[in-house]
N, C-alpha and C positions, 0 to 999 in steps of 0.2 A: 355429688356422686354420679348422677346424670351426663354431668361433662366430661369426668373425668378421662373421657374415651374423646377425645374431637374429632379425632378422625375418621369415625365412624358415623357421628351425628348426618344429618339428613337437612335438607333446606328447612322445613319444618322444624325440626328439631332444634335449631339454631333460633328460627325465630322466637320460637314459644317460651327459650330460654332469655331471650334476650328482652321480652316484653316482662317476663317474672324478675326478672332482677330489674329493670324500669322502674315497676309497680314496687317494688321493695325500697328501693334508694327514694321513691316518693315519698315514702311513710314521713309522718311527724313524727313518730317513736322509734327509731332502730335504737338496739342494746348493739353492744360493741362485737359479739359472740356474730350475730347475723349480717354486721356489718363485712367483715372480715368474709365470713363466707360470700356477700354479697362481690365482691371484689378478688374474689378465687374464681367465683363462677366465668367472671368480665376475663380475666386473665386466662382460663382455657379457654374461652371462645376465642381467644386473638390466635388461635393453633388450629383453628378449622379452616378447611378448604376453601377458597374462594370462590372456586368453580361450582361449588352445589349453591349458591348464593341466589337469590330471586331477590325479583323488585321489593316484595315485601319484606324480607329480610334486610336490605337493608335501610330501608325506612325504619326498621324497629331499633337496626344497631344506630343510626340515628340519632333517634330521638335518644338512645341512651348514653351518647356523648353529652348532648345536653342536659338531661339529668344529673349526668356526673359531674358536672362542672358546680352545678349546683349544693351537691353534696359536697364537695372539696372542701366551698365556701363554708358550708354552716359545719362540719365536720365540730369546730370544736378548739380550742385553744392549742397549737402544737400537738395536734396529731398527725398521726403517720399510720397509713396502712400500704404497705410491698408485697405484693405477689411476682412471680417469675418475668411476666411481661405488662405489668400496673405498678403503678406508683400510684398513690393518693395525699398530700397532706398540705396543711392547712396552717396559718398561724395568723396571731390580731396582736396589732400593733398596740401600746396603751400610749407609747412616745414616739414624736417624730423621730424619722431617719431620713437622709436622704436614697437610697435605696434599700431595696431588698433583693439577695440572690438568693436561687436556688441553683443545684449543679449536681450532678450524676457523674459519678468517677469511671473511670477503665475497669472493669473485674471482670465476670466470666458471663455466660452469655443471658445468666438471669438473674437480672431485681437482688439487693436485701437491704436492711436499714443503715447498711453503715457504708452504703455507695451512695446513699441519698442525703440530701441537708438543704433548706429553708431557713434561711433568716438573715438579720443584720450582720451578722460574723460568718454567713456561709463562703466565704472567699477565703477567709484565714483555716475554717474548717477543709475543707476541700484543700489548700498545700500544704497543710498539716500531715494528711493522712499521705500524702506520698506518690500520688496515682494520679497519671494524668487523668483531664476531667475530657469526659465526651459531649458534656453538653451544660452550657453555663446561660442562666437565663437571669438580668438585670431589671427588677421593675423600678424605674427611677419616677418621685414622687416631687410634684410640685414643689417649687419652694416656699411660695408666697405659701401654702397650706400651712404651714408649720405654728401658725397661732392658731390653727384650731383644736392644736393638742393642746393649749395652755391652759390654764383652772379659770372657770370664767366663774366672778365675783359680783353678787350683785349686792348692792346697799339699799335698807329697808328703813323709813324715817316712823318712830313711831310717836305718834301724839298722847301725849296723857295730860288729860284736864282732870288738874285737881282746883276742884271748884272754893275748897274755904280758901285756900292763900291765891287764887286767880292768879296762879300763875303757869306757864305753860312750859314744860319741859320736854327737849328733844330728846329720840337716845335713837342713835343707829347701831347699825353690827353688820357684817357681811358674811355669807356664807357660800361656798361652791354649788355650783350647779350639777358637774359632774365631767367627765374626761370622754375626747373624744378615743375610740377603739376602731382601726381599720382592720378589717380581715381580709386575709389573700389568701387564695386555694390553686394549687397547681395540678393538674394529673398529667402524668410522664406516661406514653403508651408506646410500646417498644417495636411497633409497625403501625401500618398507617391501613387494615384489612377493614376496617370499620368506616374510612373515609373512602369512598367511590369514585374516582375519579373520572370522569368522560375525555377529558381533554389531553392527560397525561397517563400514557400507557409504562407496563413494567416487561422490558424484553429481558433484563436480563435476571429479573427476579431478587433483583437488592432489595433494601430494605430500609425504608424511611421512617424514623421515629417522631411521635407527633409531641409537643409538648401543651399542655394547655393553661392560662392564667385569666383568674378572675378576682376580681375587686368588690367588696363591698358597697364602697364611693369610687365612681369610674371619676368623679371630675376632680379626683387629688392625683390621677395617673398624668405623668409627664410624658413617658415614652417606655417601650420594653425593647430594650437588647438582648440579641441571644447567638449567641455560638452553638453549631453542632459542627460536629467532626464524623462526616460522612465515612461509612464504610465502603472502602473497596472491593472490589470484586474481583479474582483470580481471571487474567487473560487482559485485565485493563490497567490504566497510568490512574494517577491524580485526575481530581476532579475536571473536566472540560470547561462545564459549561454550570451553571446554578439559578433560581430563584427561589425568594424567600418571597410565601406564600400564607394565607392562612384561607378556613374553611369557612367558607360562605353559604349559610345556612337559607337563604333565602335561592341563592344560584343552585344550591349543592355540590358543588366544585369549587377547586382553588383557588385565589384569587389574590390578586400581587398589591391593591389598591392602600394606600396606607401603608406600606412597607417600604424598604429601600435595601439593597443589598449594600455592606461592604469589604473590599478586599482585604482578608486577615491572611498570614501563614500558617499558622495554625487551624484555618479549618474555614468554616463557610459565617460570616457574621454580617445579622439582622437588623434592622431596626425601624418599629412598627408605632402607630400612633395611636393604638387601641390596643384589647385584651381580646385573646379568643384564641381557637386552637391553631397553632404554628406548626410549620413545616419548612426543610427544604426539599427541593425537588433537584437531585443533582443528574446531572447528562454525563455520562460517564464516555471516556474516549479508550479505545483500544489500543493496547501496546501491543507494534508488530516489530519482530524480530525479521529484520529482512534479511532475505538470502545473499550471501556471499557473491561475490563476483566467480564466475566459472576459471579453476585453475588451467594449469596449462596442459595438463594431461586430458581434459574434456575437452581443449579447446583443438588438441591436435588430433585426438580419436576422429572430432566429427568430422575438420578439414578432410584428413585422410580418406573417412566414406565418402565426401561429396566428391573428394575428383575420382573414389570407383566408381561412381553411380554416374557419373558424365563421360567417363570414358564408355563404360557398358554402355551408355544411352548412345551413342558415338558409332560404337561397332554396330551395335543392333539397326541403327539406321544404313551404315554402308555396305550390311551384308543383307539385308531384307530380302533379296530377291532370291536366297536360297534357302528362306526359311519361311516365309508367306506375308502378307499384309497384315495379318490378326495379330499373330503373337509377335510380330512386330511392335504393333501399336500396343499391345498390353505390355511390354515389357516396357519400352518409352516412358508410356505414362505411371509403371510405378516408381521408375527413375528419378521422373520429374518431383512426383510428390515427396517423396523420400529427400528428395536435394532442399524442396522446399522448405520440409520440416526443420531439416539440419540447420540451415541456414537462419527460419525464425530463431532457434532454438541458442543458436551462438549468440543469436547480436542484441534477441527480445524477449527471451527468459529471464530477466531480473528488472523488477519495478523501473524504470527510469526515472520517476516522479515520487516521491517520497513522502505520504503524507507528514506535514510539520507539523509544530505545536504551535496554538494558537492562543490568544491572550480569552481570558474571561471580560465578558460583555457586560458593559457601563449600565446596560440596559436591564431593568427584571421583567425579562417577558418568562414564561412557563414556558420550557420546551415539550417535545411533542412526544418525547420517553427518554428514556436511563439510561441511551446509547445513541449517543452523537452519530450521526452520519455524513460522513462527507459527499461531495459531488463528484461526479468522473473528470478523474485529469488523466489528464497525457494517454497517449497510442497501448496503454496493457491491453484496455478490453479489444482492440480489434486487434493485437497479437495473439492474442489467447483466442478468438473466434477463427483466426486462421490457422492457428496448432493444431485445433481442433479439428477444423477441415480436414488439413492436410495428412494429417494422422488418419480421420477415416477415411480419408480416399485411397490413401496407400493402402488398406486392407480391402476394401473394394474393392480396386484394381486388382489384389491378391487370390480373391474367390470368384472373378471372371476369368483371370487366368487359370485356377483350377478349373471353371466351368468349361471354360477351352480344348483343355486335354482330355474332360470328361467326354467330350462330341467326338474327339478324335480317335482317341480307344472303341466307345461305342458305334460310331457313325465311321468306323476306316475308309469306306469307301465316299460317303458324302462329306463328311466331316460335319462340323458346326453349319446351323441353317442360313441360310442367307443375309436375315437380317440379325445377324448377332451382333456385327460391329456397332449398328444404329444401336443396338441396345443397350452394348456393353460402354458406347459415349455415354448414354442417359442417365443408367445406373452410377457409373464410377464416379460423374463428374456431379451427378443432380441429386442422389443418396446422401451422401454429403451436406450438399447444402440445404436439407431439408432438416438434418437432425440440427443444424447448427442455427437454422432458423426459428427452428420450435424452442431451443432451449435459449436461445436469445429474446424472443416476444415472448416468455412466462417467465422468465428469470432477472430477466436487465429492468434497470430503469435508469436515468441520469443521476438520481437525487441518492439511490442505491445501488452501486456497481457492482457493491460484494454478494446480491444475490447471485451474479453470473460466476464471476472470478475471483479468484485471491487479492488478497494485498502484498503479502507479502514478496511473491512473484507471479507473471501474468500466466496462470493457469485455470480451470475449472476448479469452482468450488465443490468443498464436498464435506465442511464443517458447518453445524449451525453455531450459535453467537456464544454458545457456552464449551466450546473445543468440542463437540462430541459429532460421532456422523451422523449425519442428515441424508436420508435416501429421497429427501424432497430436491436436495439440489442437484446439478447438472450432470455433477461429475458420475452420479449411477446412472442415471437413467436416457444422460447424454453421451456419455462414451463409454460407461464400460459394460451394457448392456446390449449395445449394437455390438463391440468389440467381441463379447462374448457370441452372440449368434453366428459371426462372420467364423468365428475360430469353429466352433461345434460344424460348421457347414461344410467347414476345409477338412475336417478329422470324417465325416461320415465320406467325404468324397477322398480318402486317404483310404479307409478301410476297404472301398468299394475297388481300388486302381490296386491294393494287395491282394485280394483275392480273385481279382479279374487274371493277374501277373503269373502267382507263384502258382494258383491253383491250375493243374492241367486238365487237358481232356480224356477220359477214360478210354476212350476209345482210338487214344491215337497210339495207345500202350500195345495194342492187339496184330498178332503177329499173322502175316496172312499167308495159308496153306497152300503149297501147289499143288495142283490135280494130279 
């Protein structure tokens, strides 16, 4: 009743729950009534936060994977206990087999007993019921074992001396000694919030199902294969990248050692030379939709501005001398940026380089989280650092030429101060490359290009890894935040030039009397 709220509980409270259910599944005695709760409690803690987690908590959820594995085993002859995100059950073998499956079907997003099955016919079980399986786990058992299941017979000679007729009669008999019983315990845990990982981080918040097996006699186990069928995640393809892992309780992290991955279609498959709790770790790669090649109507819109903005640049140069050096040069240089932009815009607006799809690797190393990253190729990012440029210098350029006519109106007779040109170079050209520098050294790296830019075409980002917007990336706080200041500057100096304009003087209204 306690848990029943997880997402409320408190680091504390997580712990304190998780060391009383420890101490309970230790008991020599559980009745099946507290088992069951026992095992409700484990399954709403797998719903609490991970974020409220302390070192000590998870040292406790810990030790209570180990305990559980423990309990699986001795649980009992084919039992089974399901909760929403636990599975628990158990069975002992009295005859050889050459393996034992267990398998978790397709249904909805929690636990019940008839998605679960363990034993010699869990395979026939499992296509029986109709429903793909998401997770199939083989424990294949020695073969030379198979005479330790057989009835071991011993022969007893017994002597009787009967002493009047000296004579000495044999008499044997044999009788069994008893049959050998393996038991196997698996627990199914439907995330992995209990396993800590330091080495393999979760960006995009999947979700890895752990499966766990234990053996009675470990030296009858041959090997454990296991299939899971990782879920996908909305915004990504198939699998990239995978390792088949299990948890190293002496490391406390995952570990690939005794494992071997191999290539199935149907999903990601194992194969391990020991018993303990499994995993995979899969790398997930993103599916981009890349943008269209630019039609013919964008393509003649821009042509057509660039040769206005080169003829205007044109005039404005051969008529200069009746219009001054300043606005001159501010009008040039918004020419220029403008033609610039146009021009990146036609030929370097659409990815030229196309991330491809790449094969999964022969190798089982743990990758370094649950989103493949690629490395920078091909000219996007320095197209998109110069869109960027060019884009705010052209607004720059924009609110020195208002600051221009603001001198002009105000200052008629001096006009703008002496050194405005030296300023207005500094500003237009070095404003610019200062926003474009800051969001280039805290956004880019090689190994990660899409903190800076898109994939899909070469522009600022402005999505984090799950579609949603991120005001951490460039594209607020690198342009459309300057953009907006540049605009508000031009609007106060709009309103200042209307009412300098329209509004008259009172006193030039006044009509003046002759004597």
């Amino acid at each position: 009743m306690l848990t029943s709220k997880p997402e409320q509980l408190t680091s504390q409270n997580i712990t304190s729950a998780a060391v009383t259910v420890n101490n309970l599944l230790s008991a020599s005695m559980l009745n099946k009534s507290v088992a069951e709760s026992v095992v409700a409690t484990i399954s709403q803690l797998m719903h609490t936060d991970e974020d409220r987690y302390s070192e000590d908590t998870y040292d406790a959820l810990e030790n209570l994977t180990e305990t559980l594995e423990d309990f699986a085993l001795n649980m009992g002859n084919s039992s089974v206990l399901v909760q929403p995100n636990l599975a628990v059950q158990s069975i002992k073998l009295s005859k050889w087999t050459p393996q034992v499956q267990f398998y978790s079907t397709t249904g909805l997003s929690e636990y019940s007993p008839e998605r679960i099955g363990l034993g010699a016919d869990a395979a026939n079980m499992a296509s029986s019921s109709g429903l793909p399986v998401d997770i199939q786990l083989n424990i294949k058992l020695q073969k030379d074992s198979q005479k330790d299941w057989g009835t071991v017979y011993v022969s007893v000679l017994i002597l009787r001396d009967i002493i009047k007729s000296q004579i000495l009669n044999t008499f044997s008999f044999c009788f069994p000694i008893g049959n050998k019983n393996l038991g196997i315990g698996v627990v199914l845990y439907e995330n992995d919030k209990f396993f800590n990982s330091k080495q393999f981080n979760s960006e995009l918040d999947t979700k890895r199902r752990v499966v766990s097996t234990r053996l009675s006699d470990r030296s009858l186990l041959d090997n454990v294969e296991f299939t899971i069928r990782p879920e996908n995640t909305s915004g990504t393809s198939a699998s990239y990248n995978f390792a088949c892992v299990f948890w190293d309780y002496a490391h406390r992290d995952w570990r690939t050692e005794g494992c071997v991955k191999i290539r199935d279609p149907n999903g990601v498959h194992c194969k391990c030379n020991h018993t303990t709790n499994f995993a995979v770790l899969v790398s997930f790669r993103a599916d981009y939709t890349y943008s269209e090649a630019l039609n013919w109507i964008s393509i003649v819109g821009c042509s057509l501005s660039i040769v206005g903005l080169v003829l205007t640049a044109v005039y404005q140069i051969k008529t200069r001398k009746q219009r001054g050096a300043n606005s001159t040069m501010l009008l040039v240089n918004i020419c220029l940026c403008m033609t610039t932009y146009y021009l990146l815009f036609i030929f370097g607006i659409n990815n030229p380089v196309k991330s491809s799809e790449a094969s999964v690797s022969e190798q089982n190393v743990i990758p370094s989280s649950d989103l493949e990253e690629n490395v920078d190729q091909g000219p996007c990012t320095a197209i998109t650092a110069l869109l960027q440029y060019s884009l705010l210098a052209t607004f720059a350029w924009n609110i020195l030429y208002a600051a221009h006519v603001f001198f002009l109106i105000r200052n008629a007779l001096n006009g703008p101060p002496r050194a405005f040109r030296t300023i207005a170079m500094t500003v237009g050209w070095g404003l610019p490359a200062v926003i474009v520098g800051i969001s280039l050294s805290t956004t880019y790296s090689f190994r990660n290009p899409l903190g800076y830019r898109q994939e899909e075409f070469c522009w600022l980002a402005s999505l984090d890894k799950m579609g949603r917007f991120d005001p951490k990336r460039p594209m607020l706080w690198g342009f459309l935040l300057p953009l907006a200041v540049m605009l508000c500057f031009n609007t106060s100096l709009l309103v200042y030039f209307s009412q300098t304009i329209c509004c008259a003087n009172p006193n030039l209204k006044r009509y003046v009397t002759k004597p």
